[in-house]
C-alpha positions as a Python dict, from the first residue, in 0.01 Angstrom:
ca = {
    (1, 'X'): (0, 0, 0),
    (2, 'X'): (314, 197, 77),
    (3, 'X'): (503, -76, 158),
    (4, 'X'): (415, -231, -208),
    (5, 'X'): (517, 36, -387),
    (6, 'X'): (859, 74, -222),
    (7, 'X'): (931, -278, -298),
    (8, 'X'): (949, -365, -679),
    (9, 'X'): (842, -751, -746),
    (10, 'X'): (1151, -973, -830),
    (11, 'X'): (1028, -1009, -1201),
    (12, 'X'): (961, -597, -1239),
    (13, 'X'): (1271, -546, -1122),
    (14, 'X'): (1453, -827, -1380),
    (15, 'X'): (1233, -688, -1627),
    (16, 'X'): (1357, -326, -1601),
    (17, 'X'): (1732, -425, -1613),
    (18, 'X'): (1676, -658, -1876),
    (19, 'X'): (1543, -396, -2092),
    (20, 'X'): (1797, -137, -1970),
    (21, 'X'): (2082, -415, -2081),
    (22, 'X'): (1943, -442, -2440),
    (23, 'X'): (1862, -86, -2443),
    (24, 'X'): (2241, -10, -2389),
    (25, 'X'): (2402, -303, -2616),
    (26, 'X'): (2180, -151, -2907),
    (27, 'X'): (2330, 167, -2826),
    (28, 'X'): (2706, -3, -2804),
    (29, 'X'): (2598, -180, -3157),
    (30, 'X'): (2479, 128, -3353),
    (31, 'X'): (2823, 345, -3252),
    (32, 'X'): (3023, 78, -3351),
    (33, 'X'): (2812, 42, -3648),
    (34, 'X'): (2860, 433, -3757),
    (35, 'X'): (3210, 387, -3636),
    (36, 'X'): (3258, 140, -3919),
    (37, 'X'): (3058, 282, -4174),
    (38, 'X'): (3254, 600, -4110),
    (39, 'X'): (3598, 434, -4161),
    (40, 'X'): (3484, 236, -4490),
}
């Protein structure tokens, strides 16, 4: 059991930085959003 839970599976472990890549592009999108919003 220990040794499961050390290792993540191979699609857990896409899944997570999948999620933290769109997580972070949203972010990137909404300040460049407010950064245009602010300028017009």
């Amino acid at each position: 059991m220990e040794q499961v839970k050390s290792v993540l599976e191979p699609t857990s472990a896409l899944g997570l930085l999948a999620l933290g890549a769109m997580g972070i592009g949203s972010m990137l999108n909404r300040k460049q959003q407010q950064k245009v919003t602010v300028k017009a």
